[in-house]
Structures are given as structure tokens and as C-alpha cells.
C-alpha positions as CSV (number, residue, x, y, z in Angstrom):
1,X,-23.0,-40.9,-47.0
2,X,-21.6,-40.1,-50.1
3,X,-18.9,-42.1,-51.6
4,X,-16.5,-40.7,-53.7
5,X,-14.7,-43.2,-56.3
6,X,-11.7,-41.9,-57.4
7,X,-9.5,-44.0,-60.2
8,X,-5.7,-43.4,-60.5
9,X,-2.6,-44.1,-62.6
10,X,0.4,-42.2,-62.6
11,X,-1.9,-39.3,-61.4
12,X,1.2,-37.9,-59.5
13,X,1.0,-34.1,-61.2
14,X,-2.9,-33.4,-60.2
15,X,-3.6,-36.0,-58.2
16,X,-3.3,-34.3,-54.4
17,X,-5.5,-31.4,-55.8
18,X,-7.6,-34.2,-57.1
19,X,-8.0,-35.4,-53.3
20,X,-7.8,-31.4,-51.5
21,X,-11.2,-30.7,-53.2
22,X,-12.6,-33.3,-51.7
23,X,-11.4,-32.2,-48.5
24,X,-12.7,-28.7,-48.6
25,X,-16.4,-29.7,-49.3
26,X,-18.9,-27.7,-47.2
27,X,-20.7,-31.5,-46.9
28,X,-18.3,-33.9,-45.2
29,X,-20.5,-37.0,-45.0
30,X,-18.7,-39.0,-47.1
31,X,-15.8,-41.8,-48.1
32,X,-13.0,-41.1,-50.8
33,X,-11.8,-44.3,-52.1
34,X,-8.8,-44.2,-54.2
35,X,-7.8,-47.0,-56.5
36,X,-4.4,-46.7,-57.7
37,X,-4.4,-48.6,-60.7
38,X,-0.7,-50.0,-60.7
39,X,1.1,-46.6,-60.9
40,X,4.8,-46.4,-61.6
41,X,5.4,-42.7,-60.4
42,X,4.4,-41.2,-56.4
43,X,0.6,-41.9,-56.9
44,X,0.6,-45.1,-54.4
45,X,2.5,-42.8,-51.8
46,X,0.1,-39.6,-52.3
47,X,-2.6,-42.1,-51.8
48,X,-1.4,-43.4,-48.8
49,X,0.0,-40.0,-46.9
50,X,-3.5,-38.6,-47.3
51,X,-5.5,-42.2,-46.1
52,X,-2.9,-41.7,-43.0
53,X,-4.3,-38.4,-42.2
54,X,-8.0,-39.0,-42.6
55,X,-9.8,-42.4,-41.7
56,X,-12.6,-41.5,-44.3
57,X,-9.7,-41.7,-47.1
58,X,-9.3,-45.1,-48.2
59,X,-6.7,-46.1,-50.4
60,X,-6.1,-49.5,-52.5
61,X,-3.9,-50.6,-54.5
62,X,-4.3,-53.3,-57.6
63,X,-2.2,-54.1,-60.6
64,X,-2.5,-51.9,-63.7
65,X,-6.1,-53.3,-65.0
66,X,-7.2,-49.9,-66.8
67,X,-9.7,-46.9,-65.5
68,X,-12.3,-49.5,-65.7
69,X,-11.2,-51.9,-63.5
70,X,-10.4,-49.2,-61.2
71,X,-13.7,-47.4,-61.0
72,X,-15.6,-51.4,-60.5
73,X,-13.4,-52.0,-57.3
74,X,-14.0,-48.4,-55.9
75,X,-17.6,-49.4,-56.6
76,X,-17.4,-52.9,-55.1
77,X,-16.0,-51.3,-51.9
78,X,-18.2,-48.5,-52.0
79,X,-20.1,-48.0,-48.4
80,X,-22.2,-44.8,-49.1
81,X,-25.8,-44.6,-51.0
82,X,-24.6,-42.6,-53.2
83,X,-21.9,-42.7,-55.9
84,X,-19.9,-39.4,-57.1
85,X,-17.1,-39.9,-59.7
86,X,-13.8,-37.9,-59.8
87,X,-10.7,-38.3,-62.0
88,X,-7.5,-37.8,-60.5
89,X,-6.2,-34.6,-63.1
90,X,-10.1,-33.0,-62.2
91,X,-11.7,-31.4,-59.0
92,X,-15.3,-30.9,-56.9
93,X,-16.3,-27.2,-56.7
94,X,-16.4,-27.0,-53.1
95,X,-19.9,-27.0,-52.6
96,X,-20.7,-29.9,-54.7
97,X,-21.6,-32.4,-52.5
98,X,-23.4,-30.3,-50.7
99,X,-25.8,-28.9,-53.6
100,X,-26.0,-32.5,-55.4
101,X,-27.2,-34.2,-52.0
102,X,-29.9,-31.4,-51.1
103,X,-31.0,-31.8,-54.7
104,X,-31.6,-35.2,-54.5
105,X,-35.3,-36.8,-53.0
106,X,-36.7,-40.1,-52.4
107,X,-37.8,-41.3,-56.0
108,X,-34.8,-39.3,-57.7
109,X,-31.7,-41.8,-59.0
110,X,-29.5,-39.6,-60.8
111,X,-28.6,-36.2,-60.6
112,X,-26.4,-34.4,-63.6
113,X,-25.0,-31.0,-63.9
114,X,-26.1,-29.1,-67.1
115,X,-28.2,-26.3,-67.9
116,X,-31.9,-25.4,-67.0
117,X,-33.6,-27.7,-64.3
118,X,-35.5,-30.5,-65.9
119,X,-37.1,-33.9,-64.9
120,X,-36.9,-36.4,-67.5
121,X,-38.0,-39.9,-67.3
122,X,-35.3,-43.0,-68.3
123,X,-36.3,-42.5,-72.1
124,X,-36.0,-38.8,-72.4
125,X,-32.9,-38.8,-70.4
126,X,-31.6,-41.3,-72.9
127,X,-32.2,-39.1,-76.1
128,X,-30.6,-36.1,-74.4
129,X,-27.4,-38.2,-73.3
130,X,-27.5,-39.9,-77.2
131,X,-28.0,-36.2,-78.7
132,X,-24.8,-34.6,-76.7
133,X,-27.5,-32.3,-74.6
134,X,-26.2,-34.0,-71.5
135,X,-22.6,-34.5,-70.9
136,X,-22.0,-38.5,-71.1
137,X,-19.1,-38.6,-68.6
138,X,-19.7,-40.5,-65.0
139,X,-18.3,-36.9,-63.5
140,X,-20.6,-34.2,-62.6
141,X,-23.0,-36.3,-61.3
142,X,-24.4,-38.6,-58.8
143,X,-25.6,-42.1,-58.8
144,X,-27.2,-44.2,-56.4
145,X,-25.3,-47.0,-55.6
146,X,-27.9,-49.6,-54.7
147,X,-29.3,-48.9,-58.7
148,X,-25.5,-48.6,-60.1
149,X,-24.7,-52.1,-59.1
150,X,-27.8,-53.2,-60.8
151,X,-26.1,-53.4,-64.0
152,X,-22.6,-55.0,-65.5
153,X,-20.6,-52.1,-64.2
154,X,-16.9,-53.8,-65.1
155,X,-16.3,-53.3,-68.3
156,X,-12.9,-54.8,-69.7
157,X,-9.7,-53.4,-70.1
158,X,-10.1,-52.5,-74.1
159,X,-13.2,-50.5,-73.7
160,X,-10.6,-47.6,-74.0
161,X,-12.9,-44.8,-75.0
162,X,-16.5,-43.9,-74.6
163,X,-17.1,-46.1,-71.5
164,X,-18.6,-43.2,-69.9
165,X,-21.6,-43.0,-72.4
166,X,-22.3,-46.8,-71.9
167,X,-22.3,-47.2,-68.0
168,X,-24.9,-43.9,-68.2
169,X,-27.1,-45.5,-70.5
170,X,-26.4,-48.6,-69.0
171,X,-27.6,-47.0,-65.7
172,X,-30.7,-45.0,-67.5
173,X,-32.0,-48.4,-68.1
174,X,-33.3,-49.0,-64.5
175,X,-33.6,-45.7,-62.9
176,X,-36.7,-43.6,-62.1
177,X,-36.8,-40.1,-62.4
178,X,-33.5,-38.0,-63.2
179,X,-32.8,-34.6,-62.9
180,X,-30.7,-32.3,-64.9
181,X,-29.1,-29.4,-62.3
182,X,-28.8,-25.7,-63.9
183,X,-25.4,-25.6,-62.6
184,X,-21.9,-26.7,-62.9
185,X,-20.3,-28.6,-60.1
186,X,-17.2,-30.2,-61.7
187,X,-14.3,-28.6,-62.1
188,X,-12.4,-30.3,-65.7
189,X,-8.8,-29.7,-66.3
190,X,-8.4,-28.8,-69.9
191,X,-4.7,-28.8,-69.5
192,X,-3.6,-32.4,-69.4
193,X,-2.3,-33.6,-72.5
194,X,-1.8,-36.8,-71.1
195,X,-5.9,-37.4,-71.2
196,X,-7.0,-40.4,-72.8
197,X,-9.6,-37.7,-74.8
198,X,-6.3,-35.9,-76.3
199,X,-4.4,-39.4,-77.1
200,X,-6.8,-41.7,-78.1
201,X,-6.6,-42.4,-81.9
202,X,-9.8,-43.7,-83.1
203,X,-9.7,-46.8,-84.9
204,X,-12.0,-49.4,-87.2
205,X,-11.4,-52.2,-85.1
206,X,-12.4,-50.5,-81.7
207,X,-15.9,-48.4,-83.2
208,X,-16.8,-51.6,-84.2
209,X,-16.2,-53.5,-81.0
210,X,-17.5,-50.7,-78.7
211,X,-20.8,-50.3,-80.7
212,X,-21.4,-54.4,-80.8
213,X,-20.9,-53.8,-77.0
214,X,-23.2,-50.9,-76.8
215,X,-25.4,-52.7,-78.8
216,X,-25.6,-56.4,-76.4
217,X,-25.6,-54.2,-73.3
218,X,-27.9,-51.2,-74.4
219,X,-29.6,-50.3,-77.1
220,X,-31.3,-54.2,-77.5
221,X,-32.3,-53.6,-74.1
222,X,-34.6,-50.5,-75.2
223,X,-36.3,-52.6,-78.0
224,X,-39.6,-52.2,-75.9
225,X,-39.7,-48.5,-75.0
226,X,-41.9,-46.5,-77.0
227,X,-38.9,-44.2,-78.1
228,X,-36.5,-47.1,-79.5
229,X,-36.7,-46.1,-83.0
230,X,-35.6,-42.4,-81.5
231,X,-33.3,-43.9,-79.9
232,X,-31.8,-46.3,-82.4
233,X,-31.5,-43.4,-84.6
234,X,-29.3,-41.6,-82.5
235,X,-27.3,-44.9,-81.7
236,X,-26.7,-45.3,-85.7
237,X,-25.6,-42.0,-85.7
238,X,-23.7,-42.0,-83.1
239,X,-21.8,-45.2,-85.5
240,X,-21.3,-42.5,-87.9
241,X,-19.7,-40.0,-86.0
242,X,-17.4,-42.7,-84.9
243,X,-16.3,-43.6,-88.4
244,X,-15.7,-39.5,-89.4
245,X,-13.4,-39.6,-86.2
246,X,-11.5,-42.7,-88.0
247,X,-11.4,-41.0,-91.2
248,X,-10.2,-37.9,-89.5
249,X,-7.4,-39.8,-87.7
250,X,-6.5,-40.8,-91.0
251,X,-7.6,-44.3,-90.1
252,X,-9.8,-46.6,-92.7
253,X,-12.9,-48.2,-92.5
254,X,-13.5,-52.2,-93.7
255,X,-16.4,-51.2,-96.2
256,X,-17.0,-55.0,-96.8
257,X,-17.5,-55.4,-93.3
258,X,-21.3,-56.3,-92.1
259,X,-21.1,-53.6,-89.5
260,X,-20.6,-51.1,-92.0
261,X,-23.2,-52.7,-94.6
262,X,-25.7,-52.8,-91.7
263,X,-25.0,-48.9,-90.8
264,X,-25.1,-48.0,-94.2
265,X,-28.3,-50.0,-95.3
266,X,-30.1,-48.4,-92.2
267,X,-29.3,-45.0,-93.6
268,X,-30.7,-45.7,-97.1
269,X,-33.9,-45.0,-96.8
270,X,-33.6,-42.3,-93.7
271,X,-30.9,-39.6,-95.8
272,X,-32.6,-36.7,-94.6
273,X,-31.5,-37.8,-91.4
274,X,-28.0,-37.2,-92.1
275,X,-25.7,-34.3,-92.4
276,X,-23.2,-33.4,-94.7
277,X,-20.4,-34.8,-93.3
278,X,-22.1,-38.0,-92.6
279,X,-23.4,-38.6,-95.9
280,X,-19.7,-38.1,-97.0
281,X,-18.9,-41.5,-95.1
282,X,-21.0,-43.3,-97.9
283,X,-19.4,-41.8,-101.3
284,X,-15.6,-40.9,-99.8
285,X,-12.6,-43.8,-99.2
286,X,-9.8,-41.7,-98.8
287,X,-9.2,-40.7,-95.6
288,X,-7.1,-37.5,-97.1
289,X,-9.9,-36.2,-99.4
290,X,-12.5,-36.6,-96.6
291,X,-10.6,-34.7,-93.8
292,X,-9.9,-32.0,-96.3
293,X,-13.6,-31.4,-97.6
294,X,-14.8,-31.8,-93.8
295,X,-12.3,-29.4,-92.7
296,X,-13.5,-27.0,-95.4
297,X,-17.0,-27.3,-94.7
298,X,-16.9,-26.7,-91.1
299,X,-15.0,-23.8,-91.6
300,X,-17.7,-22.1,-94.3
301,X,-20.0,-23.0,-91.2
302,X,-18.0,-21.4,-88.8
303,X,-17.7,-18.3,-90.8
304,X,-21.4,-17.8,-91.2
305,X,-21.9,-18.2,-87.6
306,X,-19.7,-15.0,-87.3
């Protein structure tokens, strides 16, 4: 059985579509638990109107604790041997289950959608996720629960953004094989400006406390794989790309901090590994002056492309 976790706060607007595509799956061996998250709007009475209707709907209700506290308790209660992930604004195609659990063998512990069918081992999984070539969201895949509760699935309430990324590599860390699918089988609404992806304003004070989280419950973790200083290189760059998101918020970064010092020292002798707009982060402090030249350069680069 398939097990469907399904976290929800003021999900009133999407959320019964949310819950129909589940419904309409060609595969129906499986358990949607909903966690409403301490909603304030009809989210607790959607859940419950469609748990009345089908035993294999379960609904619970918690105070608000944040998407991450959601997704542990629908894990925690979790009865199937494999996980699927759905947001409450998002949808399954309707042959989703279906394809993901025929895809899946014996000595296989994740499944994602992307493109071209590959089997990649923890480490090369790892790179792809780290280099964007794999989507980093829990959605459009699925896990197997008896590995997923193998590691410190409930994160904390602050761990606002990029969470997704962490409980994958997190995950990566004691699977076997993993498959990438060469089709989609999520359906992502684009459309809700509500999304924590079109809200969240990235910040000094969070990069640094996600990547000191990332780095205790990751990346120190990969210090014996043969591809650690691959994959340390992407994790540093990945602190980069964080800190252009800051300055492009208009935010500032604490250039006497350590955590910058460290980031920066790594980079000193490895420049060639670094764009343009990453190498800015080193010789710009004005937020303005960098989102201007950035915004320049990617649109010279855009213009060649055409």
C-alpha cells in the first residue's frame, strides 16, 4: 500500500482538488492522510467531509506547527511501504501511482520523476540533486517508508525554506539504488501566490542557519564517500547561491561573520569554479549595485541564447 502524506494550512482554495486526484488514481491501494496544520479557514471541514466518505481518507488535526511538523505526523502515522508526497494547492496525474509502483523492484528505494531513465547509486544521485538535474522537492516521487524513518525526518518549525533538499539528501544517505523516471507525474500549480516559493524573502540569518543544519545532518555525513569533495563543492556553491538570493532581496550579508570567511576562504583557491555572479559576492556590498549588474548580465546571456 501506498501512503499518501498530505500537509495542509488554510488549503481551502485547492485543497479538494488536492484530495480528487487522489481519488481518481487508476491504482487504489493506498491511504491519504491529511494533516491540517491548525487552519483558520474550511480546510478542517474539507478534511473531514472527504475522511467521512472514504475509510482510506484519514484526517488529523494538530495546532499550527509549520509544513514540517505536518509532513513528520503523516509520516509517523503512515501504514503503507511506500511514501508519496502531495501539497494541498498541487495534484497526482491520474496514473501516478500506478506507473511509480510498477516502476519500483525489490532493491529500488526511491523513485523520482525527471527526464531519461537512469540508475544512479546514493553518490551520483546526490550530485544530480546538488547540481539542480533532479528536482529537490519531496513531490514527484516515492519513498520507502521503512528507509524514510531511518533518518531525523522532523525538522523544526524555522526551517522555512529548502527543507525539501535536506530530507532528500538526508534520505540519499541510506538508500540503495534510485531511479530517475522519464516522465512527469506531478501536477504543480504555478498559480498560487500564496506559495512559500513566491513569499519567502531570503535572509542572512536563515542561509546561515539552514546551511549549519545541512551541514550537521548531511554533508559531514558524506566525509567518507569517494565523491565528498564533489559534493562539498556543490554544497559551498549551493552557500553562494543562497547569499545572491539575499543580495537580490535586497537583504545584507555579515561579511565578518565566520560562515562567510569560511565560504569565501574555500573559494580562494578553486575561482575557476565560480561564475560570474558568484564571484560578484566577493568584491560587491551593496545590495543595489549587485542586483543591477546581475540583472544586466543575465540579460546579455539571455539575449545570446536567442
Amino acid at each position: 500500500m501506498v501512503s499518501i502524506i498530505l500537509p495542509a494550512y488554510n488549503g481551502e482554495k485547492y485543497l479538494a482538488s488536492a484530495i480528487d486526484s487522489v481519488l481518481s488514481q487508476a491504482y487504489q491501494k493506498w491511504e491519504l492522510i491529511v494533516v491540517d496544520d491548525g487552519s483558520t479557514d474550511a480546510t478542517a471541514s474539507i478534511c473531514d467531509s472527504y475522511a467521512q466518505k472514504d475509510a482510506r481518507i484519514k484526517a488529523f488535526h494538530q495546532p499550527n506547527g509549520g509544513v514540517n511538523s505536518a509532513r513528520a505526523k503523516g509520516v509517523d502515522e503512515a501504514r503503507g511501504v511506500y511514501l508519496v508526497f502531495l501539497d494541498a494547492d498541487d495534484a497526482l496525474a491520474d496514473d501516478a501511482l500506478e506507473y511509480l509502483v510498477s516502476s519500483i523492484t525489490q532493491d529500488v528505494d526511491l523513485l523520482a520523476e525527471g527526464s531519461g531513465e537512469r540508475i544512479l547509486g546514493k553518490e551520483e544521485y546526490l550530485i544530480e540533486l546538488w547540481k539542480g538535474r533532479i528536482g529537490p522537492a519531496l513531490w514527484g516521487k516515492i519513498f520507502r517508508t521503512e528507509v524514510y524513518r531511518k533518518m531525523d525526518y522532523s525538522l523544526d518549525r524555522k526551517m522555512a525554506m529548502g527543507e525539501d533538499l535536506l530530507l532528500n539528501s538526508m534520505y540519499a544517505l541510506n538508500a540503495r539504488q534510485i531511479i530517475v523516471l522519464p516522465r512527469k507525474v506531478y501536477i504543480v500549480n504555478r498559480h498560487n501566490e500564496a506559495s512559500v516559493t513566491k513569499t519567502f524573502k531570503h535572509n542572512w540569518e536563515y542561509e546561515k542557519y539552514y546551511f549549519n543544519k545541512a551541514q550537521d545532518l548531511f554533508l559531514n555525513k558524506c566525509a567518507s564517500m569517494a565523491s565528498y569533495d564533489q559534493i562539498q563543492l556543490l554544497f559551498n556553491k549551493s552557500w553562494l547561491n543562497a547569499m545572491k538570493y539575499v543580495m537580490l532581496d535586497g537583504g545584507k550579508i555579515d561579511y565578518s561573520d565566520d560562515e562567510y570567511k569560511n565560504v569565501r576562504d574555500y573559494f580562494s583557491v578553486r575561482k575557476k569554479d565560480l561564475g560570474m555572479s558568484e564571484k560578484l559576492i566577493f568584491s560587491l556590498k551593496c545590495a543595489p549595485v549587485y542586483k543591477a549588474i546581475v540583472r544586466t548580465y543575465m540579460g546579455m546571456l539571455s539575449r545570446k541564447k536567442q
